[in-house]
C-alpha positions as CSV (number, residue, x, y, z in Angstrom):
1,X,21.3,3.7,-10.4
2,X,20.8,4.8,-14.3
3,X,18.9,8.3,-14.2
4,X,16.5,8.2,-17.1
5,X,17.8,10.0,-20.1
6,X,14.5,11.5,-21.7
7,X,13.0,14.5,-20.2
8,X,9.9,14.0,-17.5
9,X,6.8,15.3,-19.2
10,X,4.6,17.6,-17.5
11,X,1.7,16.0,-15.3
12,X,-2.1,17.3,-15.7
13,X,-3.7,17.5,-12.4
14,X,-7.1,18.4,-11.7
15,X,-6.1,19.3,-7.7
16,X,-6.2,22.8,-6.8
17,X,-5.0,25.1,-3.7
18,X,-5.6,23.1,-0.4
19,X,-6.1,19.7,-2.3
20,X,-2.6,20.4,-4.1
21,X,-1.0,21.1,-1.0
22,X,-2.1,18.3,1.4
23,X,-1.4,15.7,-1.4
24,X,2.3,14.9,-0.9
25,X,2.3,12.8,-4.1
26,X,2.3,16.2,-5.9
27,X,2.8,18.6,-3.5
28,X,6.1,21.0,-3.7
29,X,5.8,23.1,-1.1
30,X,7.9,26.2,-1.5
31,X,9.3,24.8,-5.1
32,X,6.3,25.6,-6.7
33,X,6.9,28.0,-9.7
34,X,5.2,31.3,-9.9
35,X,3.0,29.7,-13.1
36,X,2.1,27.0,-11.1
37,X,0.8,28.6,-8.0
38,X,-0.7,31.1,-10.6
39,X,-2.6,28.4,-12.2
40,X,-3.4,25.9,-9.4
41,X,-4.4,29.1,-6.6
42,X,-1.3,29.0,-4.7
43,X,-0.4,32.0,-4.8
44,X,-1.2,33.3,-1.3
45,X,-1.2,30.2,0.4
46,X,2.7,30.6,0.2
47,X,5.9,32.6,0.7
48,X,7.4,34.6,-1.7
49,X,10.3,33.1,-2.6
50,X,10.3,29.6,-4.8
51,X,13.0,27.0,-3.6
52,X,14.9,24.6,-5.8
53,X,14.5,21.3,-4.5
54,X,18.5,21.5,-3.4
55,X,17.3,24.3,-0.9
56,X,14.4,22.4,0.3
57,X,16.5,19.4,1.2
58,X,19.5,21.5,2.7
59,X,16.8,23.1,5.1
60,X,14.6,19.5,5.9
61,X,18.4,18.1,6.9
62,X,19.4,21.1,9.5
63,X,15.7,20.6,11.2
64,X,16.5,16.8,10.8
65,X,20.1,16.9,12.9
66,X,18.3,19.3,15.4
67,X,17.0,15.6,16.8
68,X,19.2,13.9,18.4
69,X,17.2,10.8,19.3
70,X,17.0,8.2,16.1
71,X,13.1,7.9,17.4
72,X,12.5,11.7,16.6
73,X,14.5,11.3,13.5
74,X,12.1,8.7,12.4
75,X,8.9,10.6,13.2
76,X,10.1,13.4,11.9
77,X,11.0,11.9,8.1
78,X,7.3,9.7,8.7
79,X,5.7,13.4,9.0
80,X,7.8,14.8,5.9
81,X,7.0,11.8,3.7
82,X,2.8,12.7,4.6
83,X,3.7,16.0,3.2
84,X,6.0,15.7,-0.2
85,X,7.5,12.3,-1.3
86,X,9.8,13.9,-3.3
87,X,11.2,15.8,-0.8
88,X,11.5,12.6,1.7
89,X,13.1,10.5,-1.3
90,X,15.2,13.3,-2.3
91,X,16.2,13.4,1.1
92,X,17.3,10.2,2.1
93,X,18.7,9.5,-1.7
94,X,21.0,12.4,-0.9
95,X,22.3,10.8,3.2
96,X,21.4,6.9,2.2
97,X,23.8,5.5,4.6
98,X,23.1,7.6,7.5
99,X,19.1,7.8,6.8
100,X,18.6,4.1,6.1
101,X,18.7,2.9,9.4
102,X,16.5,5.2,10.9
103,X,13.3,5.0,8.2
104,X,14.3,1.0,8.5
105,X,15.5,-1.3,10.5
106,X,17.1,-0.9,13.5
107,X,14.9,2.2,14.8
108,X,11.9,1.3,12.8
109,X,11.4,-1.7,15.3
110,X,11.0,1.1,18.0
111,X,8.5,3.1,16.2
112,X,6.6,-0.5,15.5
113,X,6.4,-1.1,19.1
114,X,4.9,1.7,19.8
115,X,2.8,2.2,16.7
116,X,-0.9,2.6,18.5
117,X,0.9,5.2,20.6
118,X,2.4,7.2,17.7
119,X,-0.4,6.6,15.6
120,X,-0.9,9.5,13.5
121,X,-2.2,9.1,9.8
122,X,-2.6,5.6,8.1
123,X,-0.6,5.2,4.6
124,X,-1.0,1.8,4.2
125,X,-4.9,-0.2,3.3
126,X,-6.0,-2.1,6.2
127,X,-8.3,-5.9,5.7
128,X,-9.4,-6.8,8.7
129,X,-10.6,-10.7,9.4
130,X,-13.7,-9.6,11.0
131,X,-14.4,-7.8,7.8
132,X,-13.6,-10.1,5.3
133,X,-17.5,-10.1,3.4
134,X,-16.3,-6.5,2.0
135,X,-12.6,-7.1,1.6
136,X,-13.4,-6.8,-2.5
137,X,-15.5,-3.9,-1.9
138,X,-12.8,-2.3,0.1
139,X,-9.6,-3.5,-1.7
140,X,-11.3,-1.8,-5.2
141,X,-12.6,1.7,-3.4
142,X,-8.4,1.8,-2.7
143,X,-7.1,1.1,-5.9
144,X,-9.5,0.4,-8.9
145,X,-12.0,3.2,-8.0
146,X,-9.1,5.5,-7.5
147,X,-7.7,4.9,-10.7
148,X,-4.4,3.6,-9.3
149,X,-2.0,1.5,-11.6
150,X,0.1,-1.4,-9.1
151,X,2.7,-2.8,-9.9
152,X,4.4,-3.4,-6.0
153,X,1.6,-4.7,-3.3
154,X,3.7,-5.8,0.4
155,X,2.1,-7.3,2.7
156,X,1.8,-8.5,6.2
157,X,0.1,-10.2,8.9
158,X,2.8,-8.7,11.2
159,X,3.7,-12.3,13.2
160,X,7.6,-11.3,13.2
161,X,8.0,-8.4,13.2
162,X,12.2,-7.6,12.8
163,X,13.2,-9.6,16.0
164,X,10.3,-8.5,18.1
165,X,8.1,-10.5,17.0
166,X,4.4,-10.4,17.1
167,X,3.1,-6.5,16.9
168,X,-0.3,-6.7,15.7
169,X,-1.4,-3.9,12.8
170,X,1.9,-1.6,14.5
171,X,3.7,-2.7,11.2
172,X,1.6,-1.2,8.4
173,X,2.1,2.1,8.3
174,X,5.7,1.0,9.2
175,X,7.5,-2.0,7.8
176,X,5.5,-2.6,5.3
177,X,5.8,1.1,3.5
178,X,9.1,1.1,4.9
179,X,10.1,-1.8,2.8
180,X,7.6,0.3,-0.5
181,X,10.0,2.9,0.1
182,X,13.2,1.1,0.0
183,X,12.0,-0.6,-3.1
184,X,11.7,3.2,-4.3
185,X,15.1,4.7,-3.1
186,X,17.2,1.7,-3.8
187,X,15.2,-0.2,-6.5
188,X,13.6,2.5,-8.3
189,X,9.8,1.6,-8.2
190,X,7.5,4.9,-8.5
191,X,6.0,5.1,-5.2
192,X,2.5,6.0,-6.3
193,X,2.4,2.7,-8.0
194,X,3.1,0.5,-4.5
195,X,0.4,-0.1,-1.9
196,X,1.3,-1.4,1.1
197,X,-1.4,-4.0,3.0
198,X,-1.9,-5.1,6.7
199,X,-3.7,-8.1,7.2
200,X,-5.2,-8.2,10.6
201,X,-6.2,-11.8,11.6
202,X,-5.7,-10.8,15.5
203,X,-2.7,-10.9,17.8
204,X,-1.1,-13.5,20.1
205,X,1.0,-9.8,22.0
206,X,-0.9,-9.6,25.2
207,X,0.5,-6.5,26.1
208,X,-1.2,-5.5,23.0
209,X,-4.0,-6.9,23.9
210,X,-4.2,-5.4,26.9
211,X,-3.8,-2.1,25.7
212,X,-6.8,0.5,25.9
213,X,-4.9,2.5,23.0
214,X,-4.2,-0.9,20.5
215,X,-5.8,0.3,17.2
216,X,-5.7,-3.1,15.7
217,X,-8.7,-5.8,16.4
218,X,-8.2,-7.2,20.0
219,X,-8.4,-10.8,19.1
220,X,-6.0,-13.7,19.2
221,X,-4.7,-14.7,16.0
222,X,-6.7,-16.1,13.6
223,X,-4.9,-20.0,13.1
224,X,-5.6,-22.8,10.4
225,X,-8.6,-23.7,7.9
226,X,-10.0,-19.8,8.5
227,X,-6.8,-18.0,7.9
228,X,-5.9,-19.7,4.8
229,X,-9.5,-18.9,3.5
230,X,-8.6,-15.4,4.1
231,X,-4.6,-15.2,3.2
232,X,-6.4,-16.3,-0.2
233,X,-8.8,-14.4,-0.4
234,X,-6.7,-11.6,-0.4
235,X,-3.9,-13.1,-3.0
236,X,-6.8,-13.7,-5.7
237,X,-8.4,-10.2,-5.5
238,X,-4.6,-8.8,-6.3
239,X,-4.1,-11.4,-8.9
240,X,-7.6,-10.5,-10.1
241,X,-7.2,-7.2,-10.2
242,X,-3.6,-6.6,-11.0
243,X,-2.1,-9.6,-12.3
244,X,1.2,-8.3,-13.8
245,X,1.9,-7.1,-9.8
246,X,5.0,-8.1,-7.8
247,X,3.4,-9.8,-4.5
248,X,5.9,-9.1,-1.5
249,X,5.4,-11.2,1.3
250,X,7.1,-9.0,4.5
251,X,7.5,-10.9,8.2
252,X,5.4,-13.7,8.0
253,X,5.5,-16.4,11.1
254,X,8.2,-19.0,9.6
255,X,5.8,-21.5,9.4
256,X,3.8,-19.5,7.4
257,X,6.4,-18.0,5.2
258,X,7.8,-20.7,3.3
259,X,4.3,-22.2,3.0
260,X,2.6,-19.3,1.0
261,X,5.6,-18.6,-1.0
262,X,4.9,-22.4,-2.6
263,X,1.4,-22.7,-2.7
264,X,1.3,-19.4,-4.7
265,X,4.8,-19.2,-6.4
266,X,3.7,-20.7,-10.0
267,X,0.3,-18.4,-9.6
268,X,1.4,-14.7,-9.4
269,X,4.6,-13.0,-9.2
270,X,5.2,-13.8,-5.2
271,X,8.7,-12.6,-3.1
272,X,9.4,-12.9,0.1
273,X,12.7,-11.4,1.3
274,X,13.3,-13.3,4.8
275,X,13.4,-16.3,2.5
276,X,14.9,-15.7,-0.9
277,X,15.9,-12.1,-0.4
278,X,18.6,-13.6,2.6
279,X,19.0,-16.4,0.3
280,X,19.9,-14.6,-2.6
281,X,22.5,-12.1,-1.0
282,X,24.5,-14.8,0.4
283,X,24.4,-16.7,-2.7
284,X,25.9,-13.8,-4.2
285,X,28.3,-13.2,-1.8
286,X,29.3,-17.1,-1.6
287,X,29.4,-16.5,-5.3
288,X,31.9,-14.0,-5.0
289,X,34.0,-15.6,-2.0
290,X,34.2,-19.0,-4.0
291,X,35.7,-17.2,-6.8
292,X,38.6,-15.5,-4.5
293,X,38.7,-19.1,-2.8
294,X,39.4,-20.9,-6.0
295,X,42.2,-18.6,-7.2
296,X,44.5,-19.5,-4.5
297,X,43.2,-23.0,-3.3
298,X,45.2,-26.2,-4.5
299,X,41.7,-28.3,-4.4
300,X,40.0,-26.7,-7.1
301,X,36.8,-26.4,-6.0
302,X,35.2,-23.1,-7.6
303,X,31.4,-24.0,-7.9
304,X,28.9,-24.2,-5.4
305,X,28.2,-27.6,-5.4
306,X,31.9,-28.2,-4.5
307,X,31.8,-26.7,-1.2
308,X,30.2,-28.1,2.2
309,X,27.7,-26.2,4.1
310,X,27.2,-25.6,7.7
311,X,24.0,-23.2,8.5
312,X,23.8,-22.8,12.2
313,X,20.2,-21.8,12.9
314,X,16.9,-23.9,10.9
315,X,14.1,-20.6,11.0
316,X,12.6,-19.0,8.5
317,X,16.1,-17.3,7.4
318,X,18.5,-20.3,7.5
319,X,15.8,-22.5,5.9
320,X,15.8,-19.8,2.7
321,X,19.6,-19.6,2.4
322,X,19.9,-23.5,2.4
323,X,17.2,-23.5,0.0
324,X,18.4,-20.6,-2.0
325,X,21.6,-22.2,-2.4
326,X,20.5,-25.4,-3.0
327,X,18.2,-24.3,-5.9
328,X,21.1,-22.7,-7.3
329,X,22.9,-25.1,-7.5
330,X,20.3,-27.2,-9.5
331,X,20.2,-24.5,-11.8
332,X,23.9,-23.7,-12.0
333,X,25.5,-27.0,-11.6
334,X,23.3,-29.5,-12.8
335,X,23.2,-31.6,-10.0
336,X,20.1,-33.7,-8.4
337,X,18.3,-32.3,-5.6
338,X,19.6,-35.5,-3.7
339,X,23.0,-34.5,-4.0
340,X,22.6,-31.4,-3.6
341,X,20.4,-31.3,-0.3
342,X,23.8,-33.5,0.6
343,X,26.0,-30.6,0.6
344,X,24.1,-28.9,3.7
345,X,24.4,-30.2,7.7
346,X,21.8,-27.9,9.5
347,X,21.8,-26.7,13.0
348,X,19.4,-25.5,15.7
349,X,19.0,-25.4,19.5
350,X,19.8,-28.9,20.1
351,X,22.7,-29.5,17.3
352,X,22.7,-31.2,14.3
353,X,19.3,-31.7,12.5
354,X,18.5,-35.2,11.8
355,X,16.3,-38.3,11.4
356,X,15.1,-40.1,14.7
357,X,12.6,-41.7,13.2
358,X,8.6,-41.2,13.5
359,X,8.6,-37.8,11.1
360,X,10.7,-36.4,13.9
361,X,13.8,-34.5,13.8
362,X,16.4,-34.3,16.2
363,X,17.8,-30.5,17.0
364,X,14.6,-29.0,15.8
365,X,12.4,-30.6,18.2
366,X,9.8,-30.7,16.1
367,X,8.6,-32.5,13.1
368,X,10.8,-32.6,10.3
369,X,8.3,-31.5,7.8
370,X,9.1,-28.2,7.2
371,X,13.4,-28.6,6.8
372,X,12.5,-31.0,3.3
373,X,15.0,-32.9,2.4
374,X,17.8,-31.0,4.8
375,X,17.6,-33.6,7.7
376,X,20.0,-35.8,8.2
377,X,19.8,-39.3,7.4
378,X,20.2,-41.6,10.9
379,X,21.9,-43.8,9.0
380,X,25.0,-41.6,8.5
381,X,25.4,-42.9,12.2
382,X,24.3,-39.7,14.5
383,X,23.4,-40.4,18.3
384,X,22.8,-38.0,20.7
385,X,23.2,-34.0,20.6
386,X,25.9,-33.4,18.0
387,X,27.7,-30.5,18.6
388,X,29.3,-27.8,16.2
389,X,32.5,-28.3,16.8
390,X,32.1,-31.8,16.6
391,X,30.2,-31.6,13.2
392,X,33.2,-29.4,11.8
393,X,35.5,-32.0,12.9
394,X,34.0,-34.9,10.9
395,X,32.2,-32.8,8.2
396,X,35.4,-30.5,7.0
397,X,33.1,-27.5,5.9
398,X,34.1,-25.1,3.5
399,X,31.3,-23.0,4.6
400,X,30.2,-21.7,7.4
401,X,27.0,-19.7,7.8
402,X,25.4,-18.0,10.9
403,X,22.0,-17.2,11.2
404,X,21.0,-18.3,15.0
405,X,21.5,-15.4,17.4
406,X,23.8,-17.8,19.2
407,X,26.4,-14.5,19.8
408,X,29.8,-16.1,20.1
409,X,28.7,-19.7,18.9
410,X,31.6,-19.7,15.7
411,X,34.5,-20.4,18.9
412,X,37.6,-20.0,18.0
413,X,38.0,-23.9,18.3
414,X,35.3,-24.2,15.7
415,X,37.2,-21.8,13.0
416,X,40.3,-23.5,13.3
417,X,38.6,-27.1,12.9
418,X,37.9,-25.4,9.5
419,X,41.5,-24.7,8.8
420,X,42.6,-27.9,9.9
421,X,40.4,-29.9,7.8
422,X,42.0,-28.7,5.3
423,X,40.1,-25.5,4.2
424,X,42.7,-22.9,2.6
425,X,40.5,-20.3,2.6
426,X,37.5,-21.0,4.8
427,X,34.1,-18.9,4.2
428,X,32.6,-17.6,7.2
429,X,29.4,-15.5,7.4
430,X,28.2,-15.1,10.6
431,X,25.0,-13.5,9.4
432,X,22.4,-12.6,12.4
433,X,21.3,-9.3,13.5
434,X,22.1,-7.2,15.5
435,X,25.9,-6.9,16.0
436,X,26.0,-7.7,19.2
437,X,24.2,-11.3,18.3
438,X,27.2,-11.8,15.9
439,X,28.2,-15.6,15.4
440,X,31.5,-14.1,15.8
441,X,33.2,-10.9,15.1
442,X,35.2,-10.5,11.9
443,X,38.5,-9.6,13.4
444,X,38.3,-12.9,15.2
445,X,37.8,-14.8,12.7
446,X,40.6,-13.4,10.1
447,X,43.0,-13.6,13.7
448,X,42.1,-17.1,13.8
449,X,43.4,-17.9,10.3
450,X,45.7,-15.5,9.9
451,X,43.9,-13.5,7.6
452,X,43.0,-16.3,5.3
453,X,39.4,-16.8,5.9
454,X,36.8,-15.1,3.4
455,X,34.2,-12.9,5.9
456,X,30.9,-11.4,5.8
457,X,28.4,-10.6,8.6
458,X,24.6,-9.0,8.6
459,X,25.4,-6.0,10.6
460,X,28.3,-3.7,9.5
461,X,31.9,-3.8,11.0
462,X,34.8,-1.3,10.4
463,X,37.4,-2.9,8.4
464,X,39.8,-5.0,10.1
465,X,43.6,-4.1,10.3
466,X,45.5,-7.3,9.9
467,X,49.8,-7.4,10.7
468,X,50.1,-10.5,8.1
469,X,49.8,-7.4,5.3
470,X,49.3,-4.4,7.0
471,X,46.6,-3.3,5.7
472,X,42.9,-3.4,6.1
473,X,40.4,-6.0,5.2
474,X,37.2,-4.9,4.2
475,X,34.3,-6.4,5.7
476,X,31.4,-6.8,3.6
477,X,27.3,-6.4,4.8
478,X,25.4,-8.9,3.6
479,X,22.3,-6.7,3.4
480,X,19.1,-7.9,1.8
481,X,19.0,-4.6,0.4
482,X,22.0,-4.8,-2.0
483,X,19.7,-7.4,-4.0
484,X,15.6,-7.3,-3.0
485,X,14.8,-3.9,-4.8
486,X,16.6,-4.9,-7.7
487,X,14.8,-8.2,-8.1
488,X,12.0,-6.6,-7.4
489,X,12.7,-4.1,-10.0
490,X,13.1,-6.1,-12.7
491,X,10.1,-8.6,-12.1
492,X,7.9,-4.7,-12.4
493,X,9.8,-4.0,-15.4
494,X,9.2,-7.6,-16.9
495,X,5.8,-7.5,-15.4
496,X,6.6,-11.3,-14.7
497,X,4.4,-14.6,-14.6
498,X,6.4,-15.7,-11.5
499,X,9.8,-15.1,-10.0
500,X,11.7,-17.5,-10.8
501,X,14.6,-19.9,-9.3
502,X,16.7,-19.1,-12.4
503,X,15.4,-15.1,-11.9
504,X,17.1,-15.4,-8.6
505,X,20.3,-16.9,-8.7
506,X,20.9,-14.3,-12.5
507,X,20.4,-11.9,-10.0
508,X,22.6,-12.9,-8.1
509,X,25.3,-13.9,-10.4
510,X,25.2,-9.8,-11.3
511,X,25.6,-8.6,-7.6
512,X,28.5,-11.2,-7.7
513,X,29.9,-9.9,-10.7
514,X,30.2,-6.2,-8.7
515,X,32.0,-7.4,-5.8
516,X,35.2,-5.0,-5.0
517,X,37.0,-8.0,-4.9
518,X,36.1,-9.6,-7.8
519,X,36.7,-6.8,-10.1
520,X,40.0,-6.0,-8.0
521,X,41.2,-9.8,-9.0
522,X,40.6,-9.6,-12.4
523,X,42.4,-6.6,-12.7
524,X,45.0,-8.0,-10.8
525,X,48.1,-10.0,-12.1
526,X,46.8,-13.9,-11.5
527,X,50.1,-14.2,-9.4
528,X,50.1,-11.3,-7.7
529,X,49.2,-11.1,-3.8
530,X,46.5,-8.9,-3.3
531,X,44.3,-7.4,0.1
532,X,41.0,-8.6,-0.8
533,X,38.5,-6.1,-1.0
534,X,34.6,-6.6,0.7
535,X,32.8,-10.0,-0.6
536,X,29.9,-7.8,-1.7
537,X,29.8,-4.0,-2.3
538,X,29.0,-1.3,-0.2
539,X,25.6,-0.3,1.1
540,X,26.1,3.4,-0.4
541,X,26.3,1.7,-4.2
542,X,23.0,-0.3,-3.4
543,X,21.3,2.0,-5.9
544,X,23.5,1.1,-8.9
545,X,23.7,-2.7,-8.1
546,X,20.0,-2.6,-8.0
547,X,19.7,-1.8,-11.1
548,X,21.8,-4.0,-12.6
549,X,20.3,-6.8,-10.6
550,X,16.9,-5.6,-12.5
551,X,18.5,-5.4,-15.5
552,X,19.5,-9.1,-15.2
553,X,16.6,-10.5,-13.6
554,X,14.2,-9.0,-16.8
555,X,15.8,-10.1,-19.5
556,X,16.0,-13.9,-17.6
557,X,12.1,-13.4,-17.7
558,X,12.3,-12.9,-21.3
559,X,14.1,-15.9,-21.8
560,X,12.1,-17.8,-19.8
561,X,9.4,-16.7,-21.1
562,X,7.5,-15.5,-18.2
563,X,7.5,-11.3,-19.2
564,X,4.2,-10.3,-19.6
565,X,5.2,-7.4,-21.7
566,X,4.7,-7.6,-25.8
567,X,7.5,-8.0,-27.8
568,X,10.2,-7.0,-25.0
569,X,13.4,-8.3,-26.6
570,X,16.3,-8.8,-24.2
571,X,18.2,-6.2,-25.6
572,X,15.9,-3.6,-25.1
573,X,16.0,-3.9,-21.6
574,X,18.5,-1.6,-20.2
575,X,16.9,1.4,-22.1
576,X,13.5,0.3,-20.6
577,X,14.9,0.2,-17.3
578,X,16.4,3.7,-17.7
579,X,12.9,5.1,-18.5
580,X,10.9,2.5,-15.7
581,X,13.3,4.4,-12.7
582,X,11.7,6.9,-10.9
583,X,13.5,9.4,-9.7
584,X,12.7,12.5,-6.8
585,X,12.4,15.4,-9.0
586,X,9.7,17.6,-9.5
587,X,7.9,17.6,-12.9
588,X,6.3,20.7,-14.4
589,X,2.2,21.0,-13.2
590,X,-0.4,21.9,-16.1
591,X,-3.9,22.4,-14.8
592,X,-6.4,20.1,-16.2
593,X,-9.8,19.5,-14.7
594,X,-9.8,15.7,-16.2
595,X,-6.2,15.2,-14.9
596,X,-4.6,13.6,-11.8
597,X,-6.7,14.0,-8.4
C-alpha cells in the first residue's frame, strides 16, 4: 500500500488523563511525549521512559508468542485493540501473514462460538428486533450525536456465520469488526470512520438458546414480512444519515444474501463479499489463468466468454462466482445474458442443476427461483442424476470451480476427462474452505496433467515440486482479501452512488494485471518455456494490490458517473488515495477543550 506523502497534522483533543488513556482511538500508552503527558495530565499516570512505537510493538509481540494457543492469541490482540488501535494495527501490519488468521478466520470462528462466554466489552452497536420503535433514536446517539463521520458500516444478522452457521449476536464484536479491521490493515479505511452493526432478529442455535449466559435476545429468528420491515429500516436510517457510506453486508443466510444485495444495489453503495467479493477474486484469477492458457493453447480462446464453466456447489458462494462471472462477461465481452448464462453447468447435492418442470429444479431440490437463469434447460435432454464426471464427459469444460465442501469430489477421472476433451491447459480451482474440504489437492491435480493444468484453491498450499521441470509451482490463494478492502476502498474514496458491475470486474482486471505470472510472461520471451508463477499474488502483498484495486475501482466511478465527490477528475485519483490511507502512526496531541472527545 502507498503511505501518504504529506505530513499527518496534529489532532486537538479535548480528553484529558483517564479519558485519554482508556480511549484507544487516541491513546499511546508509553509513546506519549513528555509535552503531551505535560499538557493532557499524564504525567504521573505513567513510567518514565517514552517508547517509540517500534518498541511498543517489539514488546506486544514477545507477550503475544508467550501464548501458545491461537484462542489466547486472539483474546489477547481483542484486549490490545480495546486499548490502542494503533498499536493493534501497527502490530499485525508488521506479522500480516502470521496474525491474519488468528484476528480472522479460521480462529475467529472459535472465539464466535463462544462469544457469550468471552464476552467482555462490546465494540460494535447492537439493534435489537424487539427494540425496533428506537432503532433511530439509538442508531443517531452512536454516530450523529457523537459527531462521528462513516464512511464503512458492516453488518450482520449472524445466520452463517464462517461455516458454523447460525451464532446469534456471537458475531458482532467479532466478524463483523473483524472484517472493519481488515478493511483497515489491507484496505486502508481509518478505523474511527467504520461502525460495525449486529442485527439481532433472534436465533434458530438451540444450544444458544438454551444457554443461561447467551447475551443475545432468546428468540427464534425473526422470518418474512417482519424482518424485511426491519432489514429496511435499518438500510434507510444509514442511507439517511450517511448516504455517501459503503454498506457491507457480512454472513447473511444465502437466501437472504443475494436478495438484499438487489433490492438495495441501485439505492446506496451495498457489498457483500460471500457474493461478489468470492466472485470477483476468481474472476481475477480466471482472468489471469486465461491469459497463461491462451499463450500456449492452439484454440485460441483468451476471453471469458470463450471458456466453459463447471461450478460444483449452487449456495450463496457458487451462485456469486457464476454470477460474477457472468456479469463480467456482459461487460467485457459484449455478449447477451442468454449466451452468457449458457457458458455455466451448475452442481449441487444431487448433480447437475436443471429444469424438471413446475418451477422446480433438479440437483437443488428446491425451487429454481433463486439459481436465475443458471438452470439447465430439460430440453438439452438431462434425465436422472447427472453426475460430474459424466457432465465433464459431454460438456468439455475449460473450467473447473469448487466451492461444495465435497473433499475429494475433483477425482482424478474427472481432471483427466478435462484433458481429454481436449483442454490443453485445464483451469482448476477447487475453492472451499478449509483445506481439508479441498475439491482436490493441488499436487494432484498438476500430477494428473502433468503439470499442465492452471491451479488455485481457498486455503493455502506449499508449492508443488513437479519432475516435468523440476521446479516448483506456486500455488495461488484465492483469498477474498486480495480484492474486498480494495474495492471497498475505492467506493470510500469515490464516496460512490452504487457499486457497480463495471466497478467490479475494473477491479478485478487490476488484481489480474498483478499476477506473478502474468508479469513473469510478459517479461518473458513469447517462446520461451517458463515455470508459471501463482495465478494471483501473495497474501503478504494484499496491502499493495488493494490499493491499486481502489485506485481502479474510483476512477471507474468517475467515469460512470456515480462519484459523489465534486470535481474528482480521474487523474487525481492516485494522489487522493495516497492522502485517503490511514496508516498506524501516532500523530502529535495539542490540547483543545473544543477538540476530539
Amino acid at each position: 500500500m502507498e503511505a501518504r506523502k504529506h505530513t499527518i497534522s496534529p489532532l486537538q483533543l479535548a480528553l484529558r488523563g483517564e479519558s485519554l488513556l482508556s480511549n484507544p482511538r487516541f491513546n499511546k500508552g508509553t509513546g506519549f511525549t513528555r509535552r503531551e503527558r505535560g499538557e493532557f495530565g499524564l504525567a504521573a499516570r505513567l513510567p518514565h521512559r517514552v517508547n517509540t512505537l517500534d518498541e511498543q510493538i517489539q514488546r506486544a509481540y514477545e507477550q503475544l508468542s508467550s501464548r501458545r494457543d491461537p484462542l489466547r492469541k486472539n483474546t489477547f490482540l481483542q484486549s490490545l485493540k480495546d486499548q490502542n488501535w494503533v498499536l493493534y494495527y501497527a502490530l499485525v501490519a508488521k506479522h500480516l501473514r502470521e496474525l491474519v488468521p488468528i484476528i480472522y478466520t479460521p480462529t475467529q470462528a472459535d472465539a464466535i462460538a463462544q462469544y457469550s462466554h468471552l464476552f467482555r466489552r462490546s465494540e460494535g452497536l447492537y439493534l435489537t428486533f424487539t427494540d425496533q420503535h428506537s432503532m433511530e433514536e439509538e442508531f443517531l446517539e452512536q454516530t450523529i450525536r457523537q459527531r462521528r463521520e462513516i464512511d464503512l458500516v458492516v453488518c450482520t444478522d449472524a445466520e452463517a456465520i464462517l461455516g458454523i452457521g447460525d451464532q446469534g449476536v456471537g458475531v458482532s464484536d467479532r466478524i463483523s469488526t473483524a472484517k472493519s479491521a481488515m478493511y483497515t490493515l489491507i484496505g486502508g479505511v481509518d478505523p474511527s470512520r467504520s461502525l460495525s452493526v449486529m442485527l439481532d432478529v433472534g436465533t434458530d442455535n438451540e444450544k444458544l438458546l438454551n444457554d443461561e449466559l447467551y447475551v443475545g435476545w432468546k428468540h427464534s429468528r425473526v422470518r418474512g414480512e417482519e424482518y424485511n420491515k426491519f432489514i429496511d429500516k435499518f438500510i434507510q436510517l444509514v442511507h439517511k444519515y450517511y448516504p455517501h457510506s459503503l454498506l457491507h453486508f457480512e454472513d447473511f443466510a444465502s437466501k437472504n444474501a443475494y436478495r438484499h444485495l438487489m433490492q438495495y444495489k441501485k439505492q446506496h453503495a451495498v457489498f457483500n463479499d460471500d457474493i461478489q467479493g468470492t466472485g470477483a477474486v476468481t474472476l481475477a484469477c480466471l482472468m489471469a489463468a486465461i491469459g497463461i492458457a491462451n499463450k500456449h493453447a492452439h484454440d485460441k480462446t483468451g476471453s471469458l466468454s470463450g471458456q466453459r464453466f463447471i461450478v460444483m456447489g449452487a449456495g450463496a458462494a457458487g451462485l456469486g462466482i457464476t454470477t460474477q462471472l457472468r456479469d463480467a462477461m456482459l461487460a467485457a465481452d459484449k455478449i447477451s445474458r442468454e449466451e452468457a448464462n449458457n457458458k455455466f453447468w451448475l452442481v449441487d447435492r444431487e448433480g447437475l442443476v436443471y429444469d424438471i418442470g413446475n418451477g422446480l429444479a433438479k440437483g437443488v431440490g428446491e425451487a429454481k427461483g433463486r439459481l436465475e437463469g443458471f438452470v439447465r434447460s430439460a430440453d438439452e435432454g438431462w434425465t436422472g442424476e447427472v453426475g460430474l464426471l459424466d457432465l465433464v464427459r459431454k460438456v468439455k469444460p475449460t473450467v473447473l470451480i469448487g466451492c461444495s465442501t465435497a473433499a475429494g469430489a475433483f477425482t482424478e477421472e474427472v481432471v483427466r476427462a478435462m484433458v481429454d476433451g481436449g483442454c490443453e491447459r485445464p483451469i482448476v480451482l477447487p475453492l472451499s474452505n478449509p483445506a481439508r474440504l479441498v475439491e482436490a489437492k493441488p499436487e494432484d491435480v498438476l500430477r494428473w496433467t502433468g503439470g499442465k493444468a492452471l491451479v488455485a484453491t481457498g486455503s493455502p498450499f506449499e508449492p508443488v515440486k513437479m519432475n516435468v521441470d523440476g521446479q516448483a509451482k506456486e500455488i495461488a490463494e484465492c483469498n477474498n482479501a486480495l480484492i474486498y478492502p480494495g474495492l471497498g476502498f475505492g467506493a470510500v474514496l469515490a464516496k460512490a452512488k452504487e457499486v457497480t458491475d463495471k466497478m467490479i470486474v475494473v477491479g478485478a482486471q487490476r488484481l489480474a494485471e498483478l499476477s506473478p505470472a502474468i508479469r513473469k510472461q510478459k517479461a518473458t520471451s513469447p517462446d520461451a518455456h517458463i515455470a508459471e508463477e501463482a495465478l494471483l499474488p501473495d497474501f503478504g502483498e494484499a496491502p499493495r494490490v488493494n490499493f491499486e484495486v481502489g485506485v481502479a475501482v474510483a476512477e471507474q466511478a468517475i467515469r460512470e458517473g456515480k462519484s459523489g465527490v465534486e470535481n474528482m477528475r480521474v487523474e487525481d485519483v492516485r494522489e487522493r488515495a495516497k492522502e485517503k490511507v490511514w496508516v498506524p502512526v501516532y500523530p502529535e496531541y495539542v490540547y483543545d477543550p473544543e477538540g476530539l472527545q
